[in-house]
N, C-alpha and C positions, 0 to 999 in steps of 0.2 A: 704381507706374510700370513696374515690371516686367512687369507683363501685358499691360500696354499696348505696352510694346515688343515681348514675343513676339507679340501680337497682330498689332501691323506687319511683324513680320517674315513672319510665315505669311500675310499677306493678298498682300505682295509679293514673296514668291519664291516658291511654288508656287500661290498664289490669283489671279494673275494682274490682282492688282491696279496700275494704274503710275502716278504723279503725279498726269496729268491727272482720273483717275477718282477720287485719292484725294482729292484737293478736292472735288469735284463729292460726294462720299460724306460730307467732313466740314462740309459746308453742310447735308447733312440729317439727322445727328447731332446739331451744332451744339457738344458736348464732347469731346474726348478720352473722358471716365470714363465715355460713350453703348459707345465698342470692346467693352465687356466682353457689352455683352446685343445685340448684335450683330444682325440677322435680315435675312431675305428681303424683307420690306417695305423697310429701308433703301436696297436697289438699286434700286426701283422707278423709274422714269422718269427714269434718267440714261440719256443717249445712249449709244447704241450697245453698250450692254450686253445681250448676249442670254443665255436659256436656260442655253447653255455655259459663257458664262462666271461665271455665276449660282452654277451645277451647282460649279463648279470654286472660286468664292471662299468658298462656303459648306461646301467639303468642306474646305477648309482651316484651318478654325476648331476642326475636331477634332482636330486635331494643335499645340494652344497649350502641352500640356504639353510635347510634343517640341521646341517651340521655346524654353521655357523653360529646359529641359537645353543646347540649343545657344546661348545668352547666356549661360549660363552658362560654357561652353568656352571660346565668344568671349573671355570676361572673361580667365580662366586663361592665356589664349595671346595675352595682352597688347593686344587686340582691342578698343576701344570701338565698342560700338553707339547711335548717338545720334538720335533721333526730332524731328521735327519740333515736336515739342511741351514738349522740352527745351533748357533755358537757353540750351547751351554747342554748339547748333543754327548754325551759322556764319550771321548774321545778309546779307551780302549773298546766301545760296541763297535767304532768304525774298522776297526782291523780284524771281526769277523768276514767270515764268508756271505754271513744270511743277518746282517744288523737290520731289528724293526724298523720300518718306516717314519714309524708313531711310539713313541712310549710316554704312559702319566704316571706321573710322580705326583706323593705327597709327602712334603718335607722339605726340608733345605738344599736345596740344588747346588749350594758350594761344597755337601757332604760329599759329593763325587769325588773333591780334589784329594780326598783322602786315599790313603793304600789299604787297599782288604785282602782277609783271606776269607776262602769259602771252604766251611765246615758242613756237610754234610753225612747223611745218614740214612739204616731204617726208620720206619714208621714204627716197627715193629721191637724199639732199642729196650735192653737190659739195663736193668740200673748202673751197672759196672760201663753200659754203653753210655748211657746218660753221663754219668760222673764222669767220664773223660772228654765229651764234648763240654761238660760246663767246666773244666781243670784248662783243657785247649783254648778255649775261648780266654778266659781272664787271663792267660799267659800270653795270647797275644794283642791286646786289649793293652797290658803292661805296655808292652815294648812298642805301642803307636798305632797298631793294625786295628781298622775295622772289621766287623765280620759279616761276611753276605751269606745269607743261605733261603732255605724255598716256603717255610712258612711252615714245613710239614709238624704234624704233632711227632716225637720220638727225638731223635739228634737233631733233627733242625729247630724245633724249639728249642731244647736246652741250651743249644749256643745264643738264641738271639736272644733270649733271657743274661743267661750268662753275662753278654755281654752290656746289656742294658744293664745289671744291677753292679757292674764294673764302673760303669762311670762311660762305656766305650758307646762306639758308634756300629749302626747295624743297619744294613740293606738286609729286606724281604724282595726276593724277586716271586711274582707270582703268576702262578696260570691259570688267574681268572680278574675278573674286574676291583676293582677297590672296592665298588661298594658292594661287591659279593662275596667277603671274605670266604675263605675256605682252608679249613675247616672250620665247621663252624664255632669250635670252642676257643679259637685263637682271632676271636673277633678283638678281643682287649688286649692281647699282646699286640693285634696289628694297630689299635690307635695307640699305645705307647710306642710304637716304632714310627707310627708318623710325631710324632712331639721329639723323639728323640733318634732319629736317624729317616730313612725314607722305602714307601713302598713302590716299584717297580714294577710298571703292569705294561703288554704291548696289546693289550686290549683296553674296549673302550671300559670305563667305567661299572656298569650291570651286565658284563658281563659273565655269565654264569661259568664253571670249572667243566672240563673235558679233559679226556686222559689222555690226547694226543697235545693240549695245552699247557699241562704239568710235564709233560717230555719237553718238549719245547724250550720252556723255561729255564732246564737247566744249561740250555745254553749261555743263556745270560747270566747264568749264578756264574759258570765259570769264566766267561769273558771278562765280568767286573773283580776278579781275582787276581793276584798275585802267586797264587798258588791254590792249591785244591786239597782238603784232608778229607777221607771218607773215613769219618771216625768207626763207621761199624756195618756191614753189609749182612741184610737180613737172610733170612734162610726161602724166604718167597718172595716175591716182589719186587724184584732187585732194583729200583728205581732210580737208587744214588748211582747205581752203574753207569747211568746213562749222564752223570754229570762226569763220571771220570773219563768215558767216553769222549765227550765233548773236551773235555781237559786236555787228553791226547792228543785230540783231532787239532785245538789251539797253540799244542807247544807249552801248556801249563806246566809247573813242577806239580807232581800228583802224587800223593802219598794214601797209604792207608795202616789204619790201624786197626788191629782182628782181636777186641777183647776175650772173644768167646772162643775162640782157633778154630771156626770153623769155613775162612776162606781158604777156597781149591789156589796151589799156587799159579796154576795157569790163567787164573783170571788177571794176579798181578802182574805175571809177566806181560800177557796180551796186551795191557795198558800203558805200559811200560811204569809202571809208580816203584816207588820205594816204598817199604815196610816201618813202620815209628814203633816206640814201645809205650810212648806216653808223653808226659811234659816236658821228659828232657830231651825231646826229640826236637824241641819248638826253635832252636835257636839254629839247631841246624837245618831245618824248615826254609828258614829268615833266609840263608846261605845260597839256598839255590833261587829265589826269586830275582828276577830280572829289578 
């Protein structure tokens, strides 16, 4: 299983391999134990796979020792690397469309058996936004939910704060490596979230942040959800969008809440979400989760 997993890793961090193709690649395998003999023929007739990227997936399979030394490191520096093809693979990423190949966690891998909700926001939040992400969070923190959200400074910290100084349990999903937190004033929030819940990366480790890797990840924020609340959407930037986005696109319950009243109502509707007023919206939150 170890080869298999270096194998994943070198196909998806310098091989330029990503979800989507990893499927479309393990439909014509058809095994796992197929990784090891690997070739050229395998990539034949998947879409939009050229030449380059051929050139690039296949130069990457030389370096499986190198990746073996690096799970290895991973392991040592408290790092699990977990493949889509093992157990302890958090079983709502597999009822995505596009579930990472590779995800490392640091933390307790039993925290997944837990139910979360993902609280999201601006970067850009109001204190009146602030204070209803840290109000949402310990309300659902009470009643047994974890909280997932993306690491960002504005509502996404305040909830994973929130819910740390609750007593509760929090996933960071992030889109960048562990040991490149991002941003970087939320390097200490991120090692209290490994001590007390876990972070979430489908990159490897020093991996550096990309703005198409923070879109990304809010995939994952709301896969590992029970529901989705976008406690406040900022006036530029809309990034949390792209989590309620993905919410929709899953069948999540999505709701939002507009402290400041300056959401267009056609954004809610497009989404399909419902509208909260505050804390006392939380139980009927609970109501619509699967």
């Amino acid at each position: 299983m170890n080869e298999i997993k270096a194998i994943l890793m070198a196909l998806t961090d310098i091989g330029g391999i990503g979800p989507r193709t990893f499927q479309e690649l393990m439909l014509r395998l058809g095994s796992p134990d197929n990784l090891a003999s690997i070739s050229a023929s395998d990539f034949e007739e998947i879409p939009r796979f050229s030449d380059g990227r051929l050139e690039r997936a296949l130069r990457s399979l030389d370096l499986i020792g190198e990746y073996e030394k690096r799970l290895i490191d991973c392991e040592s520096q408290g790092i699990e690397v977990v493949t889509y093809f093992d157990d302890v693979y958090p079983g709502l990423l597999r009822e995505i469309g596009d579930p990472p190949p590779v995800i490392y966690i640091a933390g307790d891998l039993e925290l997944f058996n837990y139910k979360y909700v993902a609280i999201v926001g601006t970067t850009q939040a109001t204190q009146t936004g602030i204070r209803l992400a840290v109000d949402l969070a310990r309300e659902f923190v009470d009643r047994g939910y974890g909280i997932v959200s993306g690491l960002a400074i504005g509502i996404d910290s305040a909830a994973h704060l929130s819910a740390l100084k609750n007593d509760g349990i929090t996933i960071a999903v992030l889109g960048n490596g562990i040991f490149s937190i991002y941003p970087d004033e939320n390097t200490g929030l991120a090692d209290n979230i490994t001590r007390n819940g876990l972070l979430v990366s489908e990159y490897q480790p020093f991996k550096k942040v990309r703005a198409p890797q923070l879109i990304l990840r809010n995939r994952l924020i709301s896969a590992l959800s029970q529901a989705v609340v976008v406690v406040q959407v900022g006036s530029q930037r809309r990034g949390e969008l792209r989590t309620a986005q993905y919410a929709f696109k899953q069948g999540k319950p999505l709701f939002f809440a507009d402290p400041e009243g300056i959401l267009e109502r056609e954004t809610i509707e497009s989404n399909n979400a419902l509208m909260i007023k505050g804390t006392d919206s939380v139980d009927e939150i609970i109501k619509y989760m699967v």
